[in-house]
Biopython code that builds the backbone (N, CA, C, O; Angstrom):
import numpy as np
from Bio.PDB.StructureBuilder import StructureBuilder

atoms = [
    (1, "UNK", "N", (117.782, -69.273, 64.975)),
    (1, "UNK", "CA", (118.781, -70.246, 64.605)),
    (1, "UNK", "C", (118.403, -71.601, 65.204)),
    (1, "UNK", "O", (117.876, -71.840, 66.291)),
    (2, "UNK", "N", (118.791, -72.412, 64.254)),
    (2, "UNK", "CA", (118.300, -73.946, 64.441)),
    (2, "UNK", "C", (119.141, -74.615, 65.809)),
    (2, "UNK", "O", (120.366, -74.662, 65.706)),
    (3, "UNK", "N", (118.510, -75.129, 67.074)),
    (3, "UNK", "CA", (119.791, -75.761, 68.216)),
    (3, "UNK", "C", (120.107, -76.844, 67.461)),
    (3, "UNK", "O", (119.136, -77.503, 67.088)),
    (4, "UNK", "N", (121.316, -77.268, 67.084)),
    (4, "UNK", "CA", (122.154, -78.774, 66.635)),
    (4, "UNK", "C", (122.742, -79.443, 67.682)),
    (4, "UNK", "O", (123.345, -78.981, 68.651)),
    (5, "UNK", "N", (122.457, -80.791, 67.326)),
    (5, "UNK", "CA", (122.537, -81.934, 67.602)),
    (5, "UNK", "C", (123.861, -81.774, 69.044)),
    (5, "UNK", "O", (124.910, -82.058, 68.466)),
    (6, "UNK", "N", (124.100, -81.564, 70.060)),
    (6, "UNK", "CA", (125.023, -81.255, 70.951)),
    (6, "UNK", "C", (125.831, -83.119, 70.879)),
    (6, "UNK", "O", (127.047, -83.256, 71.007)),
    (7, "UNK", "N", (125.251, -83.866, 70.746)),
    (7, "UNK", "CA", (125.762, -85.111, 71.888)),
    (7, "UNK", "C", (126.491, -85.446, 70.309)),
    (7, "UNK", "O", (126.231, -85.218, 69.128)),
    (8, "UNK", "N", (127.628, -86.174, 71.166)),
    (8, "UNK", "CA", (128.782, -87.041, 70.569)),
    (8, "UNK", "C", (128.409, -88.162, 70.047)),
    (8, "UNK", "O", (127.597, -88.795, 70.721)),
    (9, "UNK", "N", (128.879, -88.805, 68.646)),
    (9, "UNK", "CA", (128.462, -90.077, 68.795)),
    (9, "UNK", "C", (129.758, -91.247, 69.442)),
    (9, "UNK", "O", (129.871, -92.468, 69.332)),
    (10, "UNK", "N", (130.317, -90.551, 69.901)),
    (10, "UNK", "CA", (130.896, -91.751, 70.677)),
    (10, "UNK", "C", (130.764, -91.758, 71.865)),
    (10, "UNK", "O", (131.701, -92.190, 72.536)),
    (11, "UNK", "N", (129.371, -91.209, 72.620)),
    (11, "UNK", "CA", (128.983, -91.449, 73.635)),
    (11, "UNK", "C", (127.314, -92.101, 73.406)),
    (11, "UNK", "O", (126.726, -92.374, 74.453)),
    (12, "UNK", "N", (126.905, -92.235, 72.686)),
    (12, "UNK", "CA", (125.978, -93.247, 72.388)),
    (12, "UNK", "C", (126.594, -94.870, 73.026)),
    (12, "UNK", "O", (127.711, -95.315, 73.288)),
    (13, "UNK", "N", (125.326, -95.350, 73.083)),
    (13, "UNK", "CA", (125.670, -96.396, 74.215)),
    (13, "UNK", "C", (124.432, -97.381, 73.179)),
    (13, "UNK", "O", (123.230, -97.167, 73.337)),
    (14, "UNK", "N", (124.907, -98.385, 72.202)),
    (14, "UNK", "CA", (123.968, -99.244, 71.801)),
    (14, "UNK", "C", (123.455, -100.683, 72.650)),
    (14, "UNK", "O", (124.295, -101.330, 73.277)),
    (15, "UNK", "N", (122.266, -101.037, 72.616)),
    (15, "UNK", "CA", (121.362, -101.653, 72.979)),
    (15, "UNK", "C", (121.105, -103.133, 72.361)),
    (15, "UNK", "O", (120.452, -103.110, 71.318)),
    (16, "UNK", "N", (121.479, -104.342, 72.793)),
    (16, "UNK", "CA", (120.777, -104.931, 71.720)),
    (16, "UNK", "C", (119.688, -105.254, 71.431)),
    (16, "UNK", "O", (119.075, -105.050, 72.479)),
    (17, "UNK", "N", (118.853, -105.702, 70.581)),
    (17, "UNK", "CA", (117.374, -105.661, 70.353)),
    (17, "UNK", "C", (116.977, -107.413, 71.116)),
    (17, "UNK", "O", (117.650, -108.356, 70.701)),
    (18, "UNK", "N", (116.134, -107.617, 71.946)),
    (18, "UNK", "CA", (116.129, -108.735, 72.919)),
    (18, "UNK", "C", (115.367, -109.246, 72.167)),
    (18, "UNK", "O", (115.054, -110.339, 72.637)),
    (19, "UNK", "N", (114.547, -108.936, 70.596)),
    (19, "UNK", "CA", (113.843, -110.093, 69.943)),
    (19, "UNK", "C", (114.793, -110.714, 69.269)),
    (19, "UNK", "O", (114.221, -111.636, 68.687)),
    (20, "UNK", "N", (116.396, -110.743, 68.911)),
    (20, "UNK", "CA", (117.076, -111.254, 68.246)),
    (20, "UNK", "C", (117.547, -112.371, 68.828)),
    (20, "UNK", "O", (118.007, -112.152, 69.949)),
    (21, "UNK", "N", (117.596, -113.472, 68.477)),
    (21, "UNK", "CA", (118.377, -114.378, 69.125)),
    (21, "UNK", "C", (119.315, -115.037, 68.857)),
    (21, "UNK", "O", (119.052, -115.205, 67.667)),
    (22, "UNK", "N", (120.651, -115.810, 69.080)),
    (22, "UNK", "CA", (121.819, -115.448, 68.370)),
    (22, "UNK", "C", (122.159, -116.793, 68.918)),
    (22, "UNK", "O", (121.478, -117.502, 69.658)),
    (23, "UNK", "N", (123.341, -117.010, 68.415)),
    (23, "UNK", "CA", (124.518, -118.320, 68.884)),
    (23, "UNK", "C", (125.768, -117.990, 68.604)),
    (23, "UNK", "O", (125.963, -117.017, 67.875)),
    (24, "UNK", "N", (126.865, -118.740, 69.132)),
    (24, "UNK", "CA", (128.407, -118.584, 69.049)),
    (24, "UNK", "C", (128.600, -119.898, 68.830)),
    (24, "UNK", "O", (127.932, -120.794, 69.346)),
    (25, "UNK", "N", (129.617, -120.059, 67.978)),
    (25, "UNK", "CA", (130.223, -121.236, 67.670)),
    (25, "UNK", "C", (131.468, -121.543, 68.413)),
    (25, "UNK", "O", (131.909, -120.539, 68.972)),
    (26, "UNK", "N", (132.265, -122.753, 68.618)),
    (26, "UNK", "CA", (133.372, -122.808, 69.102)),
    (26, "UNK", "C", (134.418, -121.833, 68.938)),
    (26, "UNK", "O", (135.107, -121.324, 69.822)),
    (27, "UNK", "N", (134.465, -121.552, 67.150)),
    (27, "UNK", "CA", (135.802, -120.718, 67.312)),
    (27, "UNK", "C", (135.265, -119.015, 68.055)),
    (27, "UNK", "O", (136.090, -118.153, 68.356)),
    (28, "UNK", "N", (134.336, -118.911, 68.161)),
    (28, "UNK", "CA", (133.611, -117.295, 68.691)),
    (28, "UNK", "C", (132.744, -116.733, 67.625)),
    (28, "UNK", "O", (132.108, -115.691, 67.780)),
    (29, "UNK", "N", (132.727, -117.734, 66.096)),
    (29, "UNK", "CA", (131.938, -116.501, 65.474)),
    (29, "UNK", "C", (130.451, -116.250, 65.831)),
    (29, "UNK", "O", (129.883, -117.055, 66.568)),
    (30, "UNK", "N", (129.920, -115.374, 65.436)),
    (30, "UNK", "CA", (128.130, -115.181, 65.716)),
    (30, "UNK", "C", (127.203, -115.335, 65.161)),
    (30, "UNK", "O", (127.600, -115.133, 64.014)),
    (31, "UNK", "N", (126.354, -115.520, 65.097)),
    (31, "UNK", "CA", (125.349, -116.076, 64.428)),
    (31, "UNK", "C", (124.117, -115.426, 64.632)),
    (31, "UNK", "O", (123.677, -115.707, 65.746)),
    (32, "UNK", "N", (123.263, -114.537, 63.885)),
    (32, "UNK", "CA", (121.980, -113.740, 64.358)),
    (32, "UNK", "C", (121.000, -114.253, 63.379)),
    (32, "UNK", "O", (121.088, -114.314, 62.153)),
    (33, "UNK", "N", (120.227, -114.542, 64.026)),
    (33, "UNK", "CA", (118.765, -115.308, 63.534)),
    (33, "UNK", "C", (117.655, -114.389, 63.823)),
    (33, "UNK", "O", (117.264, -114.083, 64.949)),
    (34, "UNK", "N", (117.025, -113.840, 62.324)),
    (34, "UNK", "CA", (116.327, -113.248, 62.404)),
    (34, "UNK", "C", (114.766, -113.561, 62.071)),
    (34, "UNK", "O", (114.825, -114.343, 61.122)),
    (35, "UNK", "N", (113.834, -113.406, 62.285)),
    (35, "UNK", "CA", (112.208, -114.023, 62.476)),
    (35, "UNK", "C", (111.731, -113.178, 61.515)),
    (35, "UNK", "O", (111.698, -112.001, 61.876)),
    (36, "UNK", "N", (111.342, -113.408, 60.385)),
    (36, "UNK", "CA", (110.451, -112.618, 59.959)),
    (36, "UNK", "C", (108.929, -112.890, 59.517)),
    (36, "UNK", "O", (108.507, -113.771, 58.767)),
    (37, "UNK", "N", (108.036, -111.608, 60.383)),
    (37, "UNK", "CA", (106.903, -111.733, 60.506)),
    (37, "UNK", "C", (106.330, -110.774, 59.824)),
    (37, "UNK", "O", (106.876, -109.885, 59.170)),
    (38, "UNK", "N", (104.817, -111.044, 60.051)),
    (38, "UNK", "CA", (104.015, -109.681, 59.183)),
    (38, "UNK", "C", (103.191, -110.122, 57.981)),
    (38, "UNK", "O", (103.474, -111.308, 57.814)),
    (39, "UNK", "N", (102.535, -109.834, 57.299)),
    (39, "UNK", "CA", (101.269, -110.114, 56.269)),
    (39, "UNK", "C", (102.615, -109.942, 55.089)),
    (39, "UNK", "O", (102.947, -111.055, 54.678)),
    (40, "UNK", "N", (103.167, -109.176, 54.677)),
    (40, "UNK", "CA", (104.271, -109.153, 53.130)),
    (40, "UNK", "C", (105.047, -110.440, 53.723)),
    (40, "UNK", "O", (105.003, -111.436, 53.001)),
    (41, "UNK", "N", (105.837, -110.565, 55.087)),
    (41, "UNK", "CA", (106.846, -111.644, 54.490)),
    (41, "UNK", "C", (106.116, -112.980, 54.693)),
    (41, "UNK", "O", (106.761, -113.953, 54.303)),
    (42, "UNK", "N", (104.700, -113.280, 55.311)),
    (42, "UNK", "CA", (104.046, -114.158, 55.046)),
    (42, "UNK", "C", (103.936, -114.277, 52.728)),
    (42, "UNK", "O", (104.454, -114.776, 51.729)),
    (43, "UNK", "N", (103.195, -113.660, 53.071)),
    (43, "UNK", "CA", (103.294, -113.454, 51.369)),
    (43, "UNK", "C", (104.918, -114.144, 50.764)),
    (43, "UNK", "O", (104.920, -115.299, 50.340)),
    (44, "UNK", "N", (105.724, -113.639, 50.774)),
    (44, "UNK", "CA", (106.706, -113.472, 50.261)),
    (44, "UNK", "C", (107.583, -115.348, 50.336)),
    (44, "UNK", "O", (108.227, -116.034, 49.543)),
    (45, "UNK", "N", (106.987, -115.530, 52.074)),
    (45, "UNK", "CA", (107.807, -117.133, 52.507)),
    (45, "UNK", "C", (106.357, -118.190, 50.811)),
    (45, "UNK", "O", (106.554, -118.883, 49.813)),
    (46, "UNK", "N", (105.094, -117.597, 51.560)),
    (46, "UNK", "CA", (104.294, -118.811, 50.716)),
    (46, "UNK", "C", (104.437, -118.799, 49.374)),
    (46, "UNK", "O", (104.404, -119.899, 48.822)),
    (47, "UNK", "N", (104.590, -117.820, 48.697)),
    (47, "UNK", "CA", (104.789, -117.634, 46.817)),
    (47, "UNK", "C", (106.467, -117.414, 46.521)),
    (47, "UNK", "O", (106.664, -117.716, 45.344)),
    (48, "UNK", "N", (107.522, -117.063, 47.075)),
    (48, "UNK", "CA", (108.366, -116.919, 46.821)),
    (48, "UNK", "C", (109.581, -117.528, 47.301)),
    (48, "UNK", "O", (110.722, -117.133, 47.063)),
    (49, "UNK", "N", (109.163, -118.757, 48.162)),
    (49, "UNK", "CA", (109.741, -119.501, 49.258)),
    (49, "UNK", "C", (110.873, -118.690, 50.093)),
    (49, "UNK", "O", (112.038, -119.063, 50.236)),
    (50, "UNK", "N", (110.406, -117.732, 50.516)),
    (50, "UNK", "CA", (112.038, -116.930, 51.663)),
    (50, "UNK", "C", (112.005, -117.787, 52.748)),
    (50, "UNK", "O", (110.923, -118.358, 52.884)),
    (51, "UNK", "N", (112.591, -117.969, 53.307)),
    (51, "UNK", "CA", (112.650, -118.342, 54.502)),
    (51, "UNK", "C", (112.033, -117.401, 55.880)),
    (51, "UNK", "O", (112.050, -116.221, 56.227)),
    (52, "UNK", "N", (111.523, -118.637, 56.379)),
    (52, "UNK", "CA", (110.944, -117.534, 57.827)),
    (52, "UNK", "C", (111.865, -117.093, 58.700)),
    (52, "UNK", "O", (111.753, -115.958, 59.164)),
    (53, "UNK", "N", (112.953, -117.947, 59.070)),
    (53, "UNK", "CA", (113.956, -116.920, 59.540)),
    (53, "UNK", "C", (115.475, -116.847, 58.413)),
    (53, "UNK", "O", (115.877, -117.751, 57.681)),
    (54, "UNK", "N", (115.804, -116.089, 58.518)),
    (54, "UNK", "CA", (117.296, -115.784, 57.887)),
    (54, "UNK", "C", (118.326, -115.949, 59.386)),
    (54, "UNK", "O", (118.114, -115.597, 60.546)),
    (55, "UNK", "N", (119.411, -116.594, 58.782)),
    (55, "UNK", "CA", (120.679, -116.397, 59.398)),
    (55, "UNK", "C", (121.751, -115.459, 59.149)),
    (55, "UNK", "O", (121.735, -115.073, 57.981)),
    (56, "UNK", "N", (122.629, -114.988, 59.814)),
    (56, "UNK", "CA", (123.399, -113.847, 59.502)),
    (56, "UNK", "C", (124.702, -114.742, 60.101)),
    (56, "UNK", "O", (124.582, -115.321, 61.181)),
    (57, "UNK", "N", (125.734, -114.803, 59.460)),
    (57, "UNK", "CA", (126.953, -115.485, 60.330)),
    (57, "UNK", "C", (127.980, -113.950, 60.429)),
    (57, "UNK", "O", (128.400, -113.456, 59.383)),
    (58, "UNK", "N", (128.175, -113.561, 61.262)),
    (58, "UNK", "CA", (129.302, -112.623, 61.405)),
    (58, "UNK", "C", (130.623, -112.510, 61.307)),
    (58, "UNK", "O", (131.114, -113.446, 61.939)),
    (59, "UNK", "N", (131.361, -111.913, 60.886)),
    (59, "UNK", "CA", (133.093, -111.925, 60.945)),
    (59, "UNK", "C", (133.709, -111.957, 61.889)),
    (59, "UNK", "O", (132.963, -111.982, 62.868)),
    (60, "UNK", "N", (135.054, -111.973, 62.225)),
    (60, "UNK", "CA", (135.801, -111.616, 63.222)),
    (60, "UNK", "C", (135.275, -110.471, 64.371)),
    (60, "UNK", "O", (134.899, -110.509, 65.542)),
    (61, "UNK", "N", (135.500, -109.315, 63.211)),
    (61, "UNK", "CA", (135.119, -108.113, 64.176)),
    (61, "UNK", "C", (133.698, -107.733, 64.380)),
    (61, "UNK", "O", (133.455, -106.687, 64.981)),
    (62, "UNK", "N", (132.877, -108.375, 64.001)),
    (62, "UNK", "CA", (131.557, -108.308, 63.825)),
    (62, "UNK", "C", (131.160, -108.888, 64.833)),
    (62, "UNK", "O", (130.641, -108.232, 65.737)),
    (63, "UNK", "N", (131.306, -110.235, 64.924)),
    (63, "UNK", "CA", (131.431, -111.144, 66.193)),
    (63, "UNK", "C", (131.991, -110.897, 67.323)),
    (63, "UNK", "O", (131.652, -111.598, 68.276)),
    (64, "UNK", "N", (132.996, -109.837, 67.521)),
    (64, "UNK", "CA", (133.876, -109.326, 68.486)),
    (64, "UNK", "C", (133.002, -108.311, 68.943)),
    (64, "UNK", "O", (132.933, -108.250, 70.171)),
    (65, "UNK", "N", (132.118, -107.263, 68.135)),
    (65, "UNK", "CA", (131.683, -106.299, 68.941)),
    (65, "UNK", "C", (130.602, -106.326, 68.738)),
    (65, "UNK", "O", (130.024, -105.264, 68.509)),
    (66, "UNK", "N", (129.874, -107.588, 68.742)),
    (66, "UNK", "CA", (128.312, -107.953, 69.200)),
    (66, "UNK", "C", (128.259, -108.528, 70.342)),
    (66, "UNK", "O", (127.311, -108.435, 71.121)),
    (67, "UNK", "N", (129.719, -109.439, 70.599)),
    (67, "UNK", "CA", (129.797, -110.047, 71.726)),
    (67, "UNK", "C", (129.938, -109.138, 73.038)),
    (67, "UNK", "O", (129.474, -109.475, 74.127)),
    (68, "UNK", "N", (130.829, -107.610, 72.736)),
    (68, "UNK", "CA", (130.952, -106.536, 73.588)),
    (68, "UNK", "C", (130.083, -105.525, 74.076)),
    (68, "UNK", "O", (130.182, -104.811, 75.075)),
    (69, "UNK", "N", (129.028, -105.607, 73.005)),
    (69, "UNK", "CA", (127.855, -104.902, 73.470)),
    (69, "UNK", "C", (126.895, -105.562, 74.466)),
    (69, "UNK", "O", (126.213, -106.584, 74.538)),
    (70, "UNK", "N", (127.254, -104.185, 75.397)),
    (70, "UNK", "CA", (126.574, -104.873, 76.923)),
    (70, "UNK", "C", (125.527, -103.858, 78.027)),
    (70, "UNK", "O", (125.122, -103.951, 79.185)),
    (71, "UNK", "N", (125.387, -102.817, 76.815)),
    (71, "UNK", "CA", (123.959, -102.427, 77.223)),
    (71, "UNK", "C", (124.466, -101.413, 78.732)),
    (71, "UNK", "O", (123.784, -101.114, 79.713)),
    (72, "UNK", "N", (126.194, -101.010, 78.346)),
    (72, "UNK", "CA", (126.776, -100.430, 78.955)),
    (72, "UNK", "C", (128.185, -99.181, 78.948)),
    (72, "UNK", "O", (128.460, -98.252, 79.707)),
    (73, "UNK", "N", (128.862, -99.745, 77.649)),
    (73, "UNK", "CA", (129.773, -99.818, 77.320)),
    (73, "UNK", "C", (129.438, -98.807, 76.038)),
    (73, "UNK", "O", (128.567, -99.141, 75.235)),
    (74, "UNK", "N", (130.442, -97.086, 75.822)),
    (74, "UNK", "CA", (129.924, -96.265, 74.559)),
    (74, "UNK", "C", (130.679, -96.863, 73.643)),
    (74, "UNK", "O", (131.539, -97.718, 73.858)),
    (75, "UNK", "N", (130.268, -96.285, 72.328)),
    (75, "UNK", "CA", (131.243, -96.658, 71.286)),
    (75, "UNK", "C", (132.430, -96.165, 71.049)),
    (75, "UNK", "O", (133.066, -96.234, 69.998)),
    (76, "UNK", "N", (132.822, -95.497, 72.369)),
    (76, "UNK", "CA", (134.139, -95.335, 72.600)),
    (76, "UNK", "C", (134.799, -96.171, 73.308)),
    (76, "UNK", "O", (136.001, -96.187, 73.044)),
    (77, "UNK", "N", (134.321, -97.157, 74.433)),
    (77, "UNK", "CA", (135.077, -97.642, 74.570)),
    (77, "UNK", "C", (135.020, -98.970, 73.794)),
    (77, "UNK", "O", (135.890, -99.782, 74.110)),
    (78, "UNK", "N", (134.102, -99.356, 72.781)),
    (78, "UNK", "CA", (133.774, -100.318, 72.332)),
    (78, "UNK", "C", (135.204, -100.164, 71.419)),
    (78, "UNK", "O", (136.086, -101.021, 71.477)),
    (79, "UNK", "N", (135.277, -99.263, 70.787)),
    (79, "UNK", "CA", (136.438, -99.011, 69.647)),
    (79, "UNK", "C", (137.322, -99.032, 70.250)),
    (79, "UNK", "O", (138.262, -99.206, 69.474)),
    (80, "UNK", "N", (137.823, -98.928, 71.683)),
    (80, "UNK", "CA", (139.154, -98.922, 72.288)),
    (80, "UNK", "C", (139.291, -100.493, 72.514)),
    (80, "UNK", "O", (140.381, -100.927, 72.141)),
    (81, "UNK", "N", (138.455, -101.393, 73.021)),
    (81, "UNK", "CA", (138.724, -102.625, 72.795)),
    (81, "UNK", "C", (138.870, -103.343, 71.749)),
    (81, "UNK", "O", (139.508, -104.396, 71.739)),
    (82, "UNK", "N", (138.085, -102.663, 70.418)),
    (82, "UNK", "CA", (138.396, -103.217, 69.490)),
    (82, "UNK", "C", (140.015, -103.058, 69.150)),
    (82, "UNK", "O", (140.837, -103.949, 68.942)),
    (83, "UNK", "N", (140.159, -101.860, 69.164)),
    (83, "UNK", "CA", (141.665, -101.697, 68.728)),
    (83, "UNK", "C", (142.982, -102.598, 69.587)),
    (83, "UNK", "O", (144.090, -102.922, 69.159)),
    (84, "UNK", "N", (142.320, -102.848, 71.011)),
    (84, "UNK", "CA", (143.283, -103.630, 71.956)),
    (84, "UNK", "C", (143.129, -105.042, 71.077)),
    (84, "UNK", "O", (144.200, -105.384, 70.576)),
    (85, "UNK", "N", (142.041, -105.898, 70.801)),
    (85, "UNK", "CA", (142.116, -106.997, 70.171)),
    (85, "UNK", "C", (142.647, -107.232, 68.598)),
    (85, "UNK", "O", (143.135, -108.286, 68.191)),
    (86, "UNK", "N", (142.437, -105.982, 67.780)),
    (86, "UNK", "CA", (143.097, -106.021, 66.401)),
    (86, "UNK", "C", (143.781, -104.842, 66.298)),
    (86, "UNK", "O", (143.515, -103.835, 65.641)),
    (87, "UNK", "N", (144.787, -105.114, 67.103)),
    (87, "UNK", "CA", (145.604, -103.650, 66.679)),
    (87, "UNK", "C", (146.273, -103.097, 65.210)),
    (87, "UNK", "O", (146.824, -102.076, 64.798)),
    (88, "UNK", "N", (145.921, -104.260, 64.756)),
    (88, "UNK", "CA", (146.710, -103.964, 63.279)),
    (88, "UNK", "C", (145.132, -103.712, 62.223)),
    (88, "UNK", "O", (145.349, -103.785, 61.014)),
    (89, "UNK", "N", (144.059, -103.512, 62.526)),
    (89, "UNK", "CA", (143.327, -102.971, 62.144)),
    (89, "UNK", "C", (143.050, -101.570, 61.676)),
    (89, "UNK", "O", (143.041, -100.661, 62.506)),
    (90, "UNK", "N", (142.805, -101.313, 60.300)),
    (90, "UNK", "CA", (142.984, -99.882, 59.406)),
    (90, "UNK", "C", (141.460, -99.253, 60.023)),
    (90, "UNK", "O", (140.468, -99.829, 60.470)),
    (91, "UNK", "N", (141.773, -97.879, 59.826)),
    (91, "UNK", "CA", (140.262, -97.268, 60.002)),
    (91, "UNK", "C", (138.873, -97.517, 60.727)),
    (91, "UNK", "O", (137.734, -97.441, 60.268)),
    (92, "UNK", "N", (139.560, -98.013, 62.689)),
    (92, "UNK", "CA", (138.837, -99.243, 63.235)),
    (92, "UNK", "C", (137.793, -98.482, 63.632)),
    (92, "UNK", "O", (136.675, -98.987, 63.735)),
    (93, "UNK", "N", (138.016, -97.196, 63.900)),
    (93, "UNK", "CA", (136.801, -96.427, 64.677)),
    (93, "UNK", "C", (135.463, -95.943, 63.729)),
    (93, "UNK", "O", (134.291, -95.929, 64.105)),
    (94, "UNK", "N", (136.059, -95.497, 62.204)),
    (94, "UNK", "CA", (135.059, -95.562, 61.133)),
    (94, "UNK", "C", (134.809, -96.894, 60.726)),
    (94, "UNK", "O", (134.110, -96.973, 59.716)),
    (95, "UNK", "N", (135.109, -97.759, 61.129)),
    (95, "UNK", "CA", (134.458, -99.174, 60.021)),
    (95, "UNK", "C", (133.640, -99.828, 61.655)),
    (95, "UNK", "O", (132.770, -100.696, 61.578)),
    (96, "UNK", "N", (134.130, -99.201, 63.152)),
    (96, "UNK", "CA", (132.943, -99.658, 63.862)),
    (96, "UNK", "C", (131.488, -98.647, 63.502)),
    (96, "UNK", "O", (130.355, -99.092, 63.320)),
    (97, "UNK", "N", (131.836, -97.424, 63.472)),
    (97, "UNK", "CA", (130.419, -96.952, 63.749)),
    (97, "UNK", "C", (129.758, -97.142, 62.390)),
    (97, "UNK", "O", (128.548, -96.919, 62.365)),
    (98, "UNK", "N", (130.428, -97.570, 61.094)),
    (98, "UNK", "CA", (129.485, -97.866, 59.800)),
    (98, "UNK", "C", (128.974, -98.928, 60.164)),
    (98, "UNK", "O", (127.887, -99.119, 59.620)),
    (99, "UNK", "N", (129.539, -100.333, 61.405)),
    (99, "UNK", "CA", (128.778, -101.407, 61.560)),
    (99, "UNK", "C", (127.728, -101.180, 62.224)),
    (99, "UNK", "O", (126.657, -101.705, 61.921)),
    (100, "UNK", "N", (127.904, -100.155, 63.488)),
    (100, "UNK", "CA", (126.771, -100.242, 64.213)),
    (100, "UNK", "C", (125.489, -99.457, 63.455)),
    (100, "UNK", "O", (124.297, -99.726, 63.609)),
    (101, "UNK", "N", (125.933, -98.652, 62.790)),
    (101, "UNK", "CA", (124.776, -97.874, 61.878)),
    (101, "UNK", "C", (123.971, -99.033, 60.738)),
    (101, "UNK", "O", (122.808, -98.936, 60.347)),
    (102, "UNK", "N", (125.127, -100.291, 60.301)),
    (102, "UNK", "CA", (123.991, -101.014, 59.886)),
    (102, "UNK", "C", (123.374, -102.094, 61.028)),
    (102, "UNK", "O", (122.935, -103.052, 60.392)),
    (103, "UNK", "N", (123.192, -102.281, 62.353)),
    (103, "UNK", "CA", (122.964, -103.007, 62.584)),
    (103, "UNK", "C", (121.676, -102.008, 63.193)),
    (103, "UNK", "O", (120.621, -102.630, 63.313)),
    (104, "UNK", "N", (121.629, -100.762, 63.535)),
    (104, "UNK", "CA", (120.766, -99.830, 63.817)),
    (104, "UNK", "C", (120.024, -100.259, 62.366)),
    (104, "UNK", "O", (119.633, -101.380, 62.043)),
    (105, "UNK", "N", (119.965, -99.128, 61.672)),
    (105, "UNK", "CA", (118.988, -99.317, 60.695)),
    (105, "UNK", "C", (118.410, -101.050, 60.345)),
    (105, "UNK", "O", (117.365, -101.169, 59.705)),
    (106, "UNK", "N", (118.891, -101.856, 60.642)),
    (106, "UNK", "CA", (118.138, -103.213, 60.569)),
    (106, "UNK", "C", (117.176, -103.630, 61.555)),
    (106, "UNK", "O", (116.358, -104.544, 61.458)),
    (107, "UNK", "N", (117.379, -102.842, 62.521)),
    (107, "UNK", "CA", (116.875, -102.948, 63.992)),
    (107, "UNK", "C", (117.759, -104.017, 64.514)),
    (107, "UNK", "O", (117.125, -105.072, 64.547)),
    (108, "UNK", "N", (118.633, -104.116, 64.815)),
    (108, "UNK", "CA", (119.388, -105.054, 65.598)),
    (108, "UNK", "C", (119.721, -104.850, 66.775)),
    (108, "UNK", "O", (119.999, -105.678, 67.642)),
    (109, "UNK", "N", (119.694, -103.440, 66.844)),
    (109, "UNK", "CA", (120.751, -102.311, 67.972)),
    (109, "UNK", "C", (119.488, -101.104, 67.890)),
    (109, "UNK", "O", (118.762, -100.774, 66.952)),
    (110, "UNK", "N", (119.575, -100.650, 69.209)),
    (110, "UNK", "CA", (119.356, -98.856, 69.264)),
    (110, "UNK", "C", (119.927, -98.069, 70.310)),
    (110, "UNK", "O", (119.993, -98.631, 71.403)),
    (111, "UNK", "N", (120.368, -96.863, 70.227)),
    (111, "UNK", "CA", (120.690, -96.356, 70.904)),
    (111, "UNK", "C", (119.838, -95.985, 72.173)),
    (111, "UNK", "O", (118.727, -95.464, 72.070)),
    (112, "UNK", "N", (120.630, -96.390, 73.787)),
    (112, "UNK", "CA", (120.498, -95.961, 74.888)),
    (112, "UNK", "C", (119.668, -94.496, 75.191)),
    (112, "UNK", "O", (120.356, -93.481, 75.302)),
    (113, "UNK", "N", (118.512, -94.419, 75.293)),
    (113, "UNK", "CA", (117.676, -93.556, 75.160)),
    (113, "UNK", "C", (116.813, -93.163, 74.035)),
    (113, "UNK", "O", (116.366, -92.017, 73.998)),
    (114, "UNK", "N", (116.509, -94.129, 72.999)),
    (114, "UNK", "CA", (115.813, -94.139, 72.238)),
    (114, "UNK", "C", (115.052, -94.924, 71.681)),
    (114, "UNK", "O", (115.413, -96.042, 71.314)),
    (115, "UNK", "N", (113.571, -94.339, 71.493)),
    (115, "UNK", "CA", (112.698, -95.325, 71.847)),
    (115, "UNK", "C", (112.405, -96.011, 70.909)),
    (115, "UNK", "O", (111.623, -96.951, 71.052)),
]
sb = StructureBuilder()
sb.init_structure("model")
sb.init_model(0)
sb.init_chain("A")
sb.init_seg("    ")
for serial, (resi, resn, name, xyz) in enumerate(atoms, 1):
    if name == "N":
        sb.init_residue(resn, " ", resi, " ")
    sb.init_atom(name, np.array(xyz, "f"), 0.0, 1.0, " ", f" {name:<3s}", serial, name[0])
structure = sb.get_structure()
């Protein structure tokens, strides 16, 4: 029999990725500036004009729990603060971990013990 996956995901502990570099604006929102390198997006900036970096401006809660990730803190208690700051927020604990799963798969984030 196959051993499965034991650990919780709300004890995952995300990371942020230290090649990203970011800004906050007055009112708090966020801002992630991303670099893109490599032989395709060379290609892609000179014949297709992309830009070498992209900006990402974040939402409320987007901005709220990028600002909270501290390379300490699980996504349990990340979701308990979220809920203290938007308590009138629907479905806060599934619409955090669908964020952090896209900010994982973009490489933005990884989880605390993984390489």
């Amino acid at each position: 029999m196959k051993d499965k996956n034991k650990r919780n995901y709300l004890d995952f502990v995300p990371i942020k990725n230290p090649d990203i570099e970011y800004q906050t604006d007055d009112g708090g929102q966020v801002t992630l500036f991303i670099e893109w390198k490599g032989f395709y997006h060379r290609i892609a900036q000179k014949f297709f004009h992309r830009p070498r970096v992209s900006d990402i401006q974040l939402d409320d809660y987007g901005s709220f729990v990028w600002l909270a990730i501290d390379d300490i803190k699980n996504v349990h208690q990340l979701s308990k603060e979220l809920d203290a700051r938007f308590p009138k927020m629907e479905k806060s604990l599934s619409r955090l971990i669908k964020f952090l799963e896209i900010l994982r798969d973009n490489h933005l984030i990884r989880w605390k013990g993984e390489k």
